[in-house]
N, C-alpha and C positions, 0 to 999 in steps of 0.2 A: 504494500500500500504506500511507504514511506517513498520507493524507486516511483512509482507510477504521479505520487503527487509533485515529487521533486520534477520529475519531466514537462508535467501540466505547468509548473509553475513557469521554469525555462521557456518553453513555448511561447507561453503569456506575456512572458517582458521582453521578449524579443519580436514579435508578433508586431506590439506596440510600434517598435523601430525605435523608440525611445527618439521619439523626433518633435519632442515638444520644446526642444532646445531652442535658443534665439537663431543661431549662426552654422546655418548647416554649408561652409565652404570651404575647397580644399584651399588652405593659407599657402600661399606661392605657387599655387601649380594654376597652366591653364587649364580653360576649358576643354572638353575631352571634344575631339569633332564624333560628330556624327552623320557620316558617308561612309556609301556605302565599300569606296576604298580601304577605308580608314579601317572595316568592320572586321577583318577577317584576313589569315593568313596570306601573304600574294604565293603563287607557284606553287600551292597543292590543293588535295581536297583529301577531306577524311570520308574514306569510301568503308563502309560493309559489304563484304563478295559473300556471294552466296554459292560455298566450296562446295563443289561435287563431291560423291560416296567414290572410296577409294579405289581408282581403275575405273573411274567412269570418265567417259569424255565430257568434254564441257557442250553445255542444249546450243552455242555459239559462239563462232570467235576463231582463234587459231586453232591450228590443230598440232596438240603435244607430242612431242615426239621425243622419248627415251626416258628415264627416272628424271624427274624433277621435285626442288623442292618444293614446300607450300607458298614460300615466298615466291619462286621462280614462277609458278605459273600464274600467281597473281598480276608478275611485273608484266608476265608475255600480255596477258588478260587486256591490264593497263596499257601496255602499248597496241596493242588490236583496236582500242579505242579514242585516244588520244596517243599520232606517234611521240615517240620521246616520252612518256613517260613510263613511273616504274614506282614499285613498292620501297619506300624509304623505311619505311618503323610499322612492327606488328603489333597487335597490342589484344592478342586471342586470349591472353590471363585474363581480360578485364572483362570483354565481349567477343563471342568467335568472328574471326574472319572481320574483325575491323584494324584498320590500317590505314596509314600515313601515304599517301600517291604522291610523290613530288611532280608537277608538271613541267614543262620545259621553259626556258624562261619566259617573261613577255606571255604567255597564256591569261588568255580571259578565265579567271576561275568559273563565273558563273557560266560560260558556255560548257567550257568540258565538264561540270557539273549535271549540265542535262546530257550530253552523250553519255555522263558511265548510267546517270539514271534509265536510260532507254537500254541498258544493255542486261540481257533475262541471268548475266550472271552477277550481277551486283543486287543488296536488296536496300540500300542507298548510298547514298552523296551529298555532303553540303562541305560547305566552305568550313574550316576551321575556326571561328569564332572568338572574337576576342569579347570580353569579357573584364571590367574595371571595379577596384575598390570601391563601394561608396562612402561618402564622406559620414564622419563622424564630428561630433560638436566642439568649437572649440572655447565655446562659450565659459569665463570663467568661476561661473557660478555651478557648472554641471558636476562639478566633486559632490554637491548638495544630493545628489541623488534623488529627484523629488519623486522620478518612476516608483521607487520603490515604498517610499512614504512620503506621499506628497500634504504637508500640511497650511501651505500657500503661499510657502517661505521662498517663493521667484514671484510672488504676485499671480501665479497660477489657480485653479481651481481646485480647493479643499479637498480630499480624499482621489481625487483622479488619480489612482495609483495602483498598481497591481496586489496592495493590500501585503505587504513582501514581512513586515514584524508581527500580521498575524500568519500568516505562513510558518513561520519561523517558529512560529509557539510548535505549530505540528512537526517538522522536522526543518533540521538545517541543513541538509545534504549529507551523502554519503560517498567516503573515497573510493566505494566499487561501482560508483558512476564514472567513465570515461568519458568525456566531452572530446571532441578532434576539432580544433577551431584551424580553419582552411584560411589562411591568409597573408598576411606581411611575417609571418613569424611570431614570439613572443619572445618579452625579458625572463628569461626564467632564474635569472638571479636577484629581479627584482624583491626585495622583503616583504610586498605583501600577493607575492604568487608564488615565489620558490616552494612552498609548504604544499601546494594545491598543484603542484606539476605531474603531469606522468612522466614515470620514468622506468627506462627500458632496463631492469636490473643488467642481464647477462650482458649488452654493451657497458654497461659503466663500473661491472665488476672484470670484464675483460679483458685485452688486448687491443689497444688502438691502433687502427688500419686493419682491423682484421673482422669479418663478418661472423662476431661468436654464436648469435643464435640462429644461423645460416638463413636469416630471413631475404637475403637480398639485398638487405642494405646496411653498409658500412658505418658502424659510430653511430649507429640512430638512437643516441640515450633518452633527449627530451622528444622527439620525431627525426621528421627529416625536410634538408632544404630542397624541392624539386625545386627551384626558381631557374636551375640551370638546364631543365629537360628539353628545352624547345630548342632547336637550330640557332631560333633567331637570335639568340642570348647567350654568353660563356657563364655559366655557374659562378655562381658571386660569395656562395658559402661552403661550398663544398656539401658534406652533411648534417653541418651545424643551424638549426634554423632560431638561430639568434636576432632579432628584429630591432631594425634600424630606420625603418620608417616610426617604428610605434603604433600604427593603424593594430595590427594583430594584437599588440598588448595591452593597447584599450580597451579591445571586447574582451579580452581576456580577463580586466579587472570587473567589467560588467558582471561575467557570466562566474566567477569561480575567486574573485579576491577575498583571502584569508578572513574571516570576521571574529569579532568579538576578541582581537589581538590591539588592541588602541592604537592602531597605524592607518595610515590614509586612508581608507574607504572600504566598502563591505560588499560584495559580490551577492549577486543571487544566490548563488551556493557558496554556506559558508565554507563546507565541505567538497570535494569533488577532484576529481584529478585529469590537467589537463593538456594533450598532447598537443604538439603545434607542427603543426605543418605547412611549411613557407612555399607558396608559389608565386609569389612578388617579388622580384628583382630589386635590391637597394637601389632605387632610380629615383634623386631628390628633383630629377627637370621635367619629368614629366607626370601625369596621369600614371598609376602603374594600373597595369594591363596585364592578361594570361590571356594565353588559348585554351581550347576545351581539352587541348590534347593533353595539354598538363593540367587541369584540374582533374581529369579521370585518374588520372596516378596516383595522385593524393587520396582520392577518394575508396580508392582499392587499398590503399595501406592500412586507409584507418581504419578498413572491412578486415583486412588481416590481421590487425592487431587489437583487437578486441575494442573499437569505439561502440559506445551507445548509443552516442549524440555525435552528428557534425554539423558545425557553424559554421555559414559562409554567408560572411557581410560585404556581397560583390554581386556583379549579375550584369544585365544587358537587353538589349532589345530583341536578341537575335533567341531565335526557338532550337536551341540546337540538339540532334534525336541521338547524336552520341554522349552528351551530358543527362540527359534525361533515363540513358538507359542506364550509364552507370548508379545515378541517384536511385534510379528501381530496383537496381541490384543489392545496395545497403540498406533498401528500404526489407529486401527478402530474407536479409541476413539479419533481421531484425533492431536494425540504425535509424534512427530518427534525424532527418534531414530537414535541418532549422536556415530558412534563407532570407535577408535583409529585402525590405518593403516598404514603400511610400515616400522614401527621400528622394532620390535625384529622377527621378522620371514621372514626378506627380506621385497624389496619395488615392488613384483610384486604377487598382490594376485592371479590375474591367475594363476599362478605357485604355489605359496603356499598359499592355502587359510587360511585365519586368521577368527577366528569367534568371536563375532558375526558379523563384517564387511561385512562379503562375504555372510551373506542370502540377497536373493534377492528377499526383499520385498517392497514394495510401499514407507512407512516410510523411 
């Protein structure tokens, strides 16, 4: 009862978007564009092939000829449809048969988008997606926490609050909830989150540089940095997903800062522990930006390593079916998939829908 009200309550203050704040803008960055250039990886598409049963010929296309591998005939597949291109990065762990197509250069993404769609062996195509932080408040009143007990102390309306110190009467959270907060990272040496971190015992009782509990990824004690997974970008942390913007360790104090400790502020859970997973680039010039290809990464790790809950305070316009299927995947493996709502694209997603918020999946 205590895990299921702890969850209800999370949901609830994040739900909000806690956007009653004065100043929702990112302090020195520009405006992010919006074009449709701008939207989405140039020179590939993330395609799902619909792979034939083994030793069967493909319903069309080229014709194979001798052992090939699974990648081999996807590239031939790919160049049957679009010449010049070819299979870059597999990604069958996450979802079968979806994959990275680099195009040739100067390609119209969205035309060879609809040739591999017309082809009976693919069972889709869309553009890679990019996908931005949204902005958090910098308003310096917001340590006040009014979401959580709002008694009018910003001039706000009395009790408009998610009721969070009667909450608290029934439970304060418990450290065998995992939260995976998907973002810029987190301070996990910070003094009022260090206490509330997950941590990867067998990498931090291990061998550094060395893959101890053979998950596949090296040194992942607090998580891990993907920020470097994309082409577009050289790894900026290696595996340390240490946060240098600070966007990730803002929600991070939202959803799980140490309470009842008389240090800075009190989290939704006082209790809770929380893995961080960096897919944002230390980038102070611009909007920080991912593709879909690297938030599916993240979002299968924190499936692998036991998350409850994943947080993702980022999103975009674009509907993208390979983000959507990872999210229904951790929604199967029984993951609660929490996503940011009503700040930067308007407060009525009807009207404009924000992704990943507006899939409407179980999770």
């Amino acid at each position: 009862m205590k895990r299921q009200f702890l969850i209800s309550l999370f949901v609830l203050f994040f739900a909000s978007g806690f956007a009653g704040a004065v100043d929702l803008q990112w302090a020195g960055y520009p405006d992010p564009l919006h074009n449709a250039s701008a939207a989405y990886k140039q020179n590939e598409l993330i395609v799902r092939f619909a792979d034939p049963d083994s030793g069967s010929q493909l319903p069309e296309g080229p014709v194979l000829m001798g052992p090939l591998t699974r990648r081999a005939i996807r590239s031939r597949i790919s160049d049957h449809i679009v010449t010049g291109s070819a299979v870059e990065k597999e990604y069958d762990d996450i979802t079968p048969g979806l994959a990275i197509v680099k195009l040739p250069a100067g390609s119209s993404v969205l035309n060879a988008g609809i040739k591999f769609l017309q082809s009976a062996n693919v069972l889709y195509a869309e553009p890679n997606y990019k996908y931005r932080l949204f902005a958090v408040p910098n308003d310096p009143n917001f340590p006040d926490l009014w979401g959580l007990d709002n008694t009018g102390q910003t001039g706000g309306t009395e009790d408009a609050d998610i009721d969070a110190p009667e909450a608290w009467d029934i439970t304060t959270g418990s450290s065998d909830i995992v939260v995976a907060v998907i973002d810029t990272g987190i301070d996990y040496q910070h003094p009022d989150l260090a206490a509330n971190m997950w941590v990867n015992t067998a990498e931090q009782l291990g061998t550094p540089g060395v893959d101890d509990d053979e998950n596949g990824y090296i040194d992942d004690i607090y998580g891990y940095d993907f920020a470097g997974t994309s082409a577009a970008r050289s790894n900026d942390g290696k595996s340390d997903p240490k946060d240098a913007l600070y966007h990730g360790t803002h929600i991070a104090g939202i959803i799980g800062a140490v309470g009842n400790n008389g240090l800075g502020v009190t989290g939704v859970c006082w209790n809770v522990k929380m893995m961080a997973l960096k897919i944002f680039a230390d980038d102070f010039n611009t909007v920080p930006e991912v593709f879909a290809s690297d938030a599916i990464i993240a979002i299968q790790y924190a499936i692998d390593n036991g998350a409850d809950i994943i947080n993702a305070s980022w999103g975009g316009e674009y509907d993208s079916q390979t983000l959507k299927e990872a999210i229904e995947k951790a929604g199967n493996a029984g993951v609660l998939f929490v996503a940011a709502a009503g700040i930067d694209y308007g407060n009525d997603n009807d009207v404009n829908p924000v992704y990943p918020a507006s899939y409407e999946l179980d999770n």
